[in-house]
MIBA-256647 format. One record per residue (C-alpha): y, z, x; residue in three letters; residue number from 1. Coordinates in nm, 2 decimals. Each point is the difference from the previous one (the first is absolute). Layout:
! MIBA-256647
REC     c2     c3     c1 res   n
REC      Y      Z      X Ala NUM
...
***
This chain:
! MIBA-256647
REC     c2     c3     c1 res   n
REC   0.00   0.00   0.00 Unk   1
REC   0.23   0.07   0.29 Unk   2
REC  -0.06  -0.34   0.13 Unk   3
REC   0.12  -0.12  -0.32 Unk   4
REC   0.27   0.18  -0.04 Unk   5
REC   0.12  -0.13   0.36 Unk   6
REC  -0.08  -0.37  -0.07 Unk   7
REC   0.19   0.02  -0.30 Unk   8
REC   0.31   0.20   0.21 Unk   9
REC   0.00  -0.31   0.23 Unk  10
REC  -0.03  -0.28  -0.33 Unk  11
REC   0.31   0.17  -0.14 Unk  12
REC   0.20   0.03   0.36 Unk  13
REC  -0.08  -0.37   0.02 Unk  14
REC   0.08  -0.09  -0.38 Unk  15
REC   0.29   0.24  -0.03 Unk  16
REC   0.16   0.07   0.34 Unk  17
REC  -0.06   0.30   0.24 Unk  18
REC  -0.05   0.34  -0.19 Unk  19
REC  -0.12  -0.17  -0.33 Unk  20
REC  -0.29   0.10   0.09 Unk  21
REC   0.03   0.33   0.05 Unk  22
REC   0.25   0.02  -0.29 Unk  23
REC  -0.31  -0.16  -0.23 Unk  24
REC  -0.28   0.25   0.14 Unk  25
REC   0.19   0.31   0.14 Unk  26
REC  -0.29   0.18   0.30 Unk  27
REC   0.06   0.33  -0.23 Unk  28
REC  -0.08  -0.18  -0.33 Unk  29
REC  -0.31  -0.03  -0.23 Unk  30
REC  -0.09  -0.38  -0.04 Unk  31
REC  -0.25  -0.13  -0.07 Unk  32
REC  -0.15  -0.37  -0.05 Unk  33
REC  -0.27  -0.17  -0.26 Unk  34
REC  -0.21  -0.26   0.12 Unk  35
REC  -0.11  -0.30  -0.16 Unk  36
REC  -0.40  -0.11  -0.07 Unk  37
REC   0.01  -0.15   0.39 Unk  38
REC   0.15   0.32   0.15 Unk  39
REC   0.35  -0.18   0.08 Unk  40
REC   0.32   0.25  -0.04 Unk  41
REC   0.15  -0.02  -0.39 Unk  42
REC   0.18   0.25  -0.17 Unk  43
REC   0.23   0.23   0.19 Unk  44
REC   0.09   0.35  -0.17 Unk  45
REC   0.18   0.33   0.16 Unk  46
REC   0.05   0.30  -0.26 Unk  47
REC  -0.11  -0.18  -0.28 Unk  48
REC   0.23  -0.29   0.02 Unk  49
REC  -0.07  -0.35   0.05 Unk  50
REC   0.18  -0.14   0.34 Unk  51
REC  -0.13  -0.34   0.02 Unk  52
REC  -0.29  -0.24  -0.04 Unk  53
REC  -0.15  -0.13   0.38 Unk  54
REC  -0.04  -0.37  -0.09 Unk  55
REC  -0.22  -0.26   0.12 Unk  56
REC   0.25  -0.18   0.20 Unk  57
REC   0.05   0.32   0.19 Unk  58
REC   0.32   0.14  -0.12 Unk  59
REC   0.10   0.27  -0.23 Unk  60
REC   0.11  -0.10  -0.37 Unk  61
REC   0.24   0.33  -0.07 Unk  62
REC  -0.01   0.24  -0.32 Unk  63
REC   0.26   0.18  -0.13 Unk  64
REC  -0.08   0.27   0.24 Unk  65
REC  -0.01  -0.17   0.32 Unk  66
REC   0.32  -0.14  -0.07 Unk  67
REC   0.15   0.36  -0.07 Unk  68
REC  -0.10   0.10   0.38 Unk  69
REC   0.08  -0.35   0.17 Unk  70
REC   0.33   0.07  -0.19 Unk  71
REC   0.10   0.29   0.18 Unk  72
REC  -0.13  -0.10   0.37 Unk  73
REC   0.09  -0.32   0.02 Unk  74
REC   0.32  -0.13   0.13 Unk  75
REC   0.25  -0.10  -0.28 Unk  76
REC  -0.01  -0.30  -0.08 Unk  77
REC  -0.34  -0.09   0.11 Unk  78
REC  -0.22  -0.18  -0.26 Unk  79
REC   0.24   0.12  -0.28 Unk  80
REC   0.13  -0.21  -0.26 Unk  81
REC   0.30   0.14  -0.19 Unk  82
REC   0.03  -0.09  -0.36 Unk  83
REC   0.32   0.10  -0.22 Unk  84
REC   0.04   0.14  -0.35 Unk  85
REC  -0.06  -0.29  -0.19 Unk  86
REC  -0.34  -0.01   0.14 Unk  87
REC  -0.16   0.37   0.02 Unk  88
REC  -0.11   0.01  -0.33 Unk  89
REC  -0.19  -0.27   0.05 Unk  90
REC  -0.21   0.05   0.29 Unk  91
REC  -0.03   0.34  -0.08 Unk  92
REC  -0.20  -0.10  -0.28 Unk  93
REC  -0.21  -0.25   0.20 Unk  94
REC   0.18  -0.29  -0.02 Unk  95
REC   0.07  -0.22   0.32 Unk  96
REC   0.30  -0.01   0.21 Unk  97
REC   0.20  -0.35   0.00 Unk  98
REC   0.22  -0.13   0.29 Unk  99
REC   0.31   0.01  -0.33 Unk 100
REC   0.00   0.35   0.00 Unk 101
REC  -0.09   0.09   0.40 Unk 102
REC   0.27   0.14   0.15 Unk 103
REC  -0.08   0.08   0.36 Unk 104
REC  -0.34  -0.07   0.19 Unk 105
REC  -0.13   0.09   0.36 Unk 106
REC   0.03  -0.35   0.15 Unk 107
REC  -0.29   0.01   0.19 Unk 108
REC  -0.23   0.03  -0.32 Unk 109
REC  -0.22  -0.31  -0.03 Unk 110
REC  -0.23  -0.17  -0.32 Unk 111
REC  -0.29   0.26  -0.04 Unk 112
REC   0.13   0.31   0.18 Unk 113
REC  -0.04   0.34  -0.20 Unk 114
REC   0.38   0.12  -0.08 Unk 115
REC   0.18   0.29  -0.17 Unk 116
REC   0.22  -0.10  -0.30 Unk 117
REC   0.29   0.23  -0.02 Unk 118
REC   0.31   0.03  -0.22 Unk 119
REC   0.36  -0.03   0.14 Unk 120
REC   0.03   0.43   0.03 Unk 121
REC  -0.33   0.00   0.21 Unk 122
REC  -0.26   0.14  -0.25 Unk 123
REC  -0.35  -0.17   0.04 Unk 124
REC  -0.07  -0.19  -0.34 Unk 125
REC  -0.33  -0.20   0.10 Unk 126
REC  -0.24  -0.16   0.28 Unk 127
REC  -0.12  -0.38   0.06 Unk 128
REC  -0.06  -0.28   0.12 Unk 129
REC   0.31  -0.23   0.14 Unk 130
REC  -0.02  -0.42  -0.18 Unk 131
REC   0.28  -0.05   0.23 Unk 132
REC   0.15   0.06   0.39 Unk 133
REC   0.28   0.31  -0.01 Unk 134
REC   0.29  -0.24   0.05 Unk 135
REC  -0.14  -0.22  -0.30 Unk 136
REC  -0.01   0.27  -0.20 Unk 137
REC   0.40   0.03   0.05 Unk 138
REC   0.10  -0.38   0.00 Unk 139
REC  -0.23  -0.15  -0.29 Unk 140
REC   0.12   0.03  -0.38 Unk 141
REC  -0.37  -0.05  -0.15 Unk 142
REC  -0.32   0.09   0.06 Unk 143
REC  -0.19   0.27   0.07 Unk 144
REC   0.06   0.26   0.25 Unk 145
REC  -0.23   0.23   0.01 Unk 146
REC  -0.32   0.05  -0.20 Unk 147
REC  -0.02   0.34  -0.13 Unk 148
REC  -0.31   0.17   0.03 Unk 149
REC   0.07   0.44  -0.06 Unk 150
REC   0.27   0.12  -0.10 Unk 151
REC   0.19   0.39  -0.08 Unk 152
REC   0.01  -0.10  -0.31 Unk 153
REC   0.23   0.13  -0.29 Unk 154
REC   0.20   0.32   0.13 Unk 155
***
């Protein structure tokens, strides 16, 4: 298990930037990880609380949870998009985030990497999967931003 734990420490330092993963899987924390039929890493849990999913291309798809501690380690701006007003209620009820109503992204976010979803103030509304690059995300009028895939929810 400690093995696993580490390996997934390194995935998230690589996925995330340095300290992700020890932000993800703190040494003084209890997580622990489900396995699928074949006895490859799936599920991800600490305290209850489900932090991610270990997919098969090798990189952590976020929950809500995971995206609470990446939140407060990582640096800020880093894989955040900021959405405004207009748009909260929306994704906090599961909705996806379009490009119309992003108002800030981390530029270096490409198609496909895991990001936070913000509002303007800096509250956490959601967790996903970015359709388009961080400056896209500013710059284009239509289409989809980011695909929504856990979010707070109604508060």
């Amino acid at each position: 298990m400690a093995d696993d734990i580490a390996s997934l420490r390194t995935v998230a330092d690589y996925q995330f930037g340095p300290g992700a993963g020890v932000a993800l899987f703190p040494p003084d924390g209890e997580v622990s990880v489900t396995r699928t039929s074949s006895g490859r890493l799936r599920q991800i849990h600490a305290d209850g609380d489900r932090l991610g999913t270990y997919e098969q291309d090798g990189r952590i798809r976020l929950g809500i949870e995971g995206g609470r501690r990446l939140q407060d380690r990582l640096d800020s701006g880093g894989y955040r998009v900021v959405v405004g007003d207009e748009s909260e209620p929306f994704v906090r009820d599961g909705k996806n985030a379009f490009a119309k109503f992003v108002t800030g992204a981390d530029g270096a976010i490409r198609p496909r990497d895991e990001v936070l979803i913000e509002h303007d103030d800096g509250r956490l509304l959601a967790v996903g999967r970015a359709e388009l690059s961080g400056q896209g995300m500013v710059d284009f009028e239509t289409g989809m931003a980011v695909k929504v895939r856990d979010t707070i929810g109604s508060a």
